[in-house]
C-alpha positions as CSV (number, residue, x, y, z in Angstrom):
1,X,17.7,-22.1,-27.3
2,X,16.5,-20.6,-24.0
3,X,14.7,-16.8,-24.6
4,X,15.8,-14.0,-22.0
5,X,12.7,-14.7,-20.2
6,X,13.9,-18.8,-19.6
7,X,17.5,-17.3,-18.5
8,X,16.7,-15.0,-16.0
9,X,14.1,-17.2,-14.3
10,X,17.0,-19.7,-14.3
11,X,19.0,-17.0,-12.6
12,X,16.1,-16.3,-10.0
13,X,16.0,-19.6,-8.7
14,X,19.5,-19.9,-8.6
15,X,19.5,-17.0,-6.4
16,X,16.4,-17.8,-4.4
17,X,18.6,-21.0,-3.4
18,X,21.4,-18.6,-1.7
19,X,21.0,-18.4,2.2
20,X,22.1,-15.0,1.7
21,X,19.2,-13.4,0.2
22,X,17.2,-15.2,3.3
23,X,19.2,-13.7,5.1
24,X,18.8,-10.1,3.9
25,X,15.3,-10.2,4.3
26,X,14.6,-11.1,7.6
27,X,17.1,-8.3,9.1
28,X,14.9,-6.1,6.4
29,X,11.4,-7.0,6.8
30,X,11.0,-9.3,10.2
31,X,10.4,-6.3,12.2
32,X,7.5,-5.5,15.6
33,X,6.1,-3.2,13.6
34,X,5.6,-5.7,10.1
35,X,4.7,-8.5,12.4
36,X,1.9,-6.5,14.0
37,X,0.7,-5.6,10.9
38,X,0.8,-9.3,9.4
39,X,-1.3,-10.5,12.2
40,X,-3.7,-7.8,11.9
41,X,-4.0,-8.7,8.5
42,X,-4.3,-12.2,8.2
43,X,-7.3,-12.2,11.4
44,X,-8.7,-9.8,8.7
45,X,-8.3,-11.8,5.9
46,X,-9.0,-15.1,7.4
47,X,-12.4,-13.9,9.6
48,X,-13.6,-12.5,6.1
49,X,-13.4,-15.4,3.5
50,X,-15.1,-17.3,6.6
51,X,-14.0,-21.0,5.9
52,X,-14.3,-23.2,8.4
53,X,-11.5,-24.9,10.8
54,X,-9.8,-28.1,9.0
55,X,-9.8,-26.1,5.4
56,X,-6.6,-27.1,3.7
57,X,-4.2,-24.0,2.8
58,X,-1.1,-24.1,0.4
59,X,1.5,-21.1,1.2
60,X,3.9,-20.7,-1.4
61,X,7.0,-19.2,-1.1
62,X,6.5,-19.7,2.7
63,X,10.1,-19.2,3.6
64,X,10.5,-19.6,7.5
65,X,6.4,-20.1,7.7
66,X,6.1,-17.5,9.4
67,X,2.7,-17.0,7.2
68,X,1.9,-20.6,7.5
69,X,2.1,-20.3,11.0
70,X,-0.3,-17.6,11.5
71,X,-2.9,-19.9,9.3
72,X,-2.4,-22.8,11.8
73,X,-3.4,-21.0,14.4
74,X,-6.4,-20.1,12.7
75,X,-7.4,-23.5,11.7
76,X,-5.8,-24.1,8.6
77,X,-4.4,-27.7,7.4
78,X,-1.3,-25.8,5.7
79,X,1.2,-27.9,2.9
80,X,4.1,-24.5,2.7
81,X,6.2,-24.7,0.2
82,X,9.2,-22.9,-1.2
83,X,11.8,-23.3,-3.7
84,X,15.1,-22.7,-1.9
85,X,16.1,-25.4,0.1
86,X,18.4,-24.0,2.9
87,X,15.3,-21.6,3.9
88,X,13.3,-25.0,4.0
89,X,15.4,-26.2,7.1
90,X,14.8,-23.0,8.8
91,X,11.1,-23.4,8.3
92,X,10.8,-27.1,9.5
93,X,12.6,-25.5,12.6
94,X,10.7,-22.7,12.8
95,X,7.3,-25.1,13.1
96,X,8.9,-27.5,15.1
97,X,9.7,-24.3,18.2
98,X,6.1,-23.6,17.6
99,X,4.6,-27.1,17.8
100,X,2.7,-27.1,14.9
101,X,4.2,-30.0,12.5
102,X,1.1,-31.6,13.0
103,X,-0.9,-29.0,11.1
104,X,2.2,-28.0,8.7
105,X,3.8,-30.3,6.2
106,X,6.4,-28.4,4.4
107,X,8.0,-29.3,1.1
108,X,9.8,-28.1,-2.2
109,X,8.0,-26.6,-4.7
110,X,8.4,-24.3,-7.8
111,X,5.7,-22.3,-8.2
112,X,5.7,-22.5,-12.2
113,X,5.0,-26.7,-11.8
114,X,3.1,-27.1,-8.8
115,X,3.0,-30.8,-8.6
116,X,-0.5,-30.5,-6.4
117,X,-3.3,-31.9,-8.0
118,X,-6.0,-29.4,-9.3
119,X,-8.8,-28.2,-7.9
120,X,-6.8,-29.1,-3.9
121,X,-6.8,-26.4,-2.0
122,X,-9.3,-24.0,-0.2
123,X,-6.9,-21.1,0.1
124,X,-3.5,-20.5,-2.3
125,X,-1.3,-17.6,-0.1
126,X,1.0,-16.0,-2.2
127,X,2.4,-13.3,0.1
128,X,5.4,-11.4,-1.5
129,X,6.1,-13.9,-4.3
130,X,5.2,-13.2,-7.6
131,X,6.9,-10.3,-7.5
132,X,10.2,-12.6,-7.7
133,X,8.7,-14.2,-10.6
134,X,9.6,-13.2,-14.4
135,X,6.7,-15.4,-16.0
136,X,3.6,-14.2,-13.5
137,X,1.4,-15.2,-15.8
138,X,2.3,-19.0,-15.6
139,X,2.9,-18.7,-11.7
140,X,-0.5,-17.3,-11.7
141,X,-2.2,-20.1,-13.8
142,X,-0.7,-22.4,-11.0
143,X,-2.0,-21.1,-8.0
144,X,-5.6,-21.1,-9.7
145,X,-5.2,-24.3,-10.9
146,X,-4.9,-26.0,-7.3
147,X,-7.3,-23.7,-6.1
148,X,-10.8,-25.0,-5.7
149,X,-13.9,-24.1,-7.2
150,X,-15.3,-21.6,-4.9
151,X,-12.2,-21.0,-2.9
152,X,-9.9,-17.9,-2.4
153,X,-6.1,-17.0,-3.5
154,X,-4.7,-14.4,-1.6
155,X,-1.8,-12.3,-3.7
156,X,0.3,-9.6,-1.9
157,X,2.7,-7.7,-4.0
158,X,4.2,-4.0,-4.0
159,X,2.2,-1.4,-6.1
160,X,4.0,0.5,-8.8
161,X,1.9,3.5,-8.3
162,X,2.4,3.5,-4.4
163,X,4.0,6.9,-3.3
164,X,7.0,4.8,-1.6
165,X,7.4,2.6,-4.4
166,X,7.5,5.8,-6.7
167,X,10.1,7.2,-3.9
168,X,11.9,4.0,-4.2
169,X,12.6,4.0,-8.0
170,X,13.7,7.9,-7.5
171,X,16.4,7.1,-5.1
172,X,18.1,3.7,-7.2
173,X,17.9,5.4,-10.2
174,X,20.2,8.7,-8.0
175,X,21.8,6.4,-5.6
176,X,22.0,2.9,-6.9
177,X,23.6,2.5,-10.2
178,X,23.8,-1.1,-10.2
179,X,19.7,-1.1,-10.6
180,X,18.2,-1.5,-13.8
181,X,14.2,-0.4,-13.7
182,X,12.5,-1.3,-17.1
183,X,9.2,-0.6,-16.9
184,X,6.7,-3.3,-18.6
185,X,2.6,-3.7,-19.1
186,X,3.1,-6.0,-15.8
187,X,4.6,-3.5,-14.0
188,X,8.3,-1.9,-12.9
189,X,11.1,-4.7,-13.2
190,X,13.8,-3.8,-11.2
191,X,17.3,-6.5,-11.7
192,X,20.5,-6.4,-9.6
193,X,23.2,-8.3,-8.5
194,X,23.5,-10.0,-4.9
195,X,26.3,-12.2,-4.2
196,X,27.1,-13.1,-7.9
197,X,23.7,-13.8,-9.2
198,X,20.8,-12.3,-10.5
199,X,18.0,-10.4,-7.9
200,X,14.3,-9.8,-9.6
201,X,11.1,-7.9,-8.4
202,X,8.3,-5.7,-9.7
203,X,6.4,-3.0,-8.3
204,X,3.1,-4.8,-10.2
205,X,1.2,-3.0,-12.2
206,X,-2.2,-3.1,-10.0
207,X,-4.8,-2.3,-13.5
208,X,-3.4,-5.5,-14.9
209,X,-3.7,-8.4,-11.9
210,X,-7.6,-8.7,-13.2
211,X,-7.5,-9.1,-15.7
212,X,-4.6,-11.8,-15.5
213,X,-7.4,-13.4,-12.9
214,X,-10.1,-13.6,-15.2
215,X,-7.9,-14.9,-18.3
216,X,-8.3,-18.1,-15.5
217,X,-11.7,-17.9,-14.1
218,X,-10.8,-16.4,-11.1
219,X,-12.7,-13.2,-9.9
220,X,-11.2,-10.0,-7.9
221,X,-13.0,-10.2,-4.9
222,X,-11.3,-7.2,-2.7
223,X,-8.3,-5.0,-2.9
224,X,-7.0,-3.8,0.2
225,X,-4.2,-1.2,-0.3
226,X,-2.2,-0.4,3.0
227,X,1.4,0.5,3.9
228,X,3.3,-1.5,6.7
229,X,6.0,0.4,7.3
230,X,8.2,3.0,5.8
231,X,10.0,0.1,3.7
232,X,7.0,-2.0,2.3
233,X,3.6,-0.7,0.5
234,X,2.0,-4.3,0.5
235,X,-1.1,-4.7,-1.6
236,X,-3.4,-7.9,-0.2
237,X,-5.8,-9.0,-3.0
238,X,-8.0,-11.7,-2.0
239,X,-9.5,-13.5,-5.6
240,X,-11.9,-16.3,-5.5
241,X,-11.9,-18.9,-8.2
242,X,-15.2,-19.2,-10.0
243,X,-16.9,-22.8,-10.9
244,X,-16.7,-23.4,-14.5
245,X,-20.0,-24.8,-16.0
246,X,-20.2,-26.7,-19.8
247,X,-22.8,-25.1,-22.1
């Protein structure tokens, strides 16, 4: 029998495969003023982990590739990846308009059974994902496990303790009664209906991402805390996995 954790992911993915929800995002987030600040931040990211041009990058949960995109053009080999399928004909269009399927190969993926090898990838982006993910603990064990030795997984999530995250919760618990906020060691799990099925995220609960890291050998190398706009605190940690050594 499936436990309440096993259901609910079911639901996720159900939902995740709704062009609806796609939908809602990009009128929500794919704004100037986020764009700006995802370009500032991936020159950021990308000129300070320093690998060099041909590196190969995974992007899960890529959606449109927007993200993959912007690591393309800065010398990445990317494989994207994302669960829903109707967002993955968006995103082969998307690279096609941008002449880049040479340098993107895009595919379906769930991020709790990668089927890359181990050890694959010099980069693992996770931008905005496992937030959208009930079991982060196995979504996380993933991403390190095709990361390489020595290379970097970048995590962006929303921080519980954020002031607009704390403003957030304040107004759906007055405002929006169809919201249920439980809050958990990982962090605040927020549930909802949209279009029939079942919607998941968490504000993350920032003391316990470390240690989550290091369960895997993977080290926090920097936590950058920054707000994009009046409708996102986004949280970039960049984590590089450590070579394990036999005593």
């Amino acid at each position: 029998m499936a436990g309440p954790s096993q259901n609910i992911s079911e639901q996720v993915k159900r939902q995740m495969n709704q062009p609806q929800i796609h939908d809602a995002w990009e009128r929500n987030y794919r704004s100037p003023e986020n764009e700006q600040f995802f370009e500032q931040a991936y020159g950021d990211f990308v000129r300070r982990i320093g690998q060099p041009p041909g590196s190969y990058a995974l992007d899960i949960g890529c959606g449109i590739c927007a993200n993959s995109i912007r690591l393309a053009r800065r010398g990445y080999i990317v494989s994207a990846a994302d669960y829903s399928e109707p967002i993955l004909v968006r995103a082969r269009e998307n690279v096609s308009r941008h002449n880049l399927s040479h340098r993107i190969t895009i595919g379906r993926e769930d991020i709790l059974n990668l089927s890359f090898p181990d050890d694959h990838f010099d980069l693992v982006l996770c931008w905005g994902v496992l937030m959208h993910i009930p079991d982060a603990e196995r979504a996380i064990s993933q991403l390190i496990r095709v990361a390489k030795p020595g290379g970097f997984i970048v995590l962006e999530e929303v921080n519980q303790n954020a002031p607009e995250a704390r403003m957030m919760r304040l107004v759906w618990s007055a405002l929006k009664k169809g919201i249920t906020v439980t809050k958990t060691p990982k962090g605040c799990e927020q549930t909802s209906r949209f279009e029939g099925e079942t919607l998941f995220w968490r504000q993350v609960n920032t003391a316990l991402l470390p240690a989550q890291l290091a369960r895997h050998s993977c080290s926090l190398d920097r936590r950058n805390t920054v707000a994009c706009s009046p409708r996102c605190t986004s949280m970039p940690q960049v984590s590089s996995r450590m070579k394990q050594s036999t005593v």
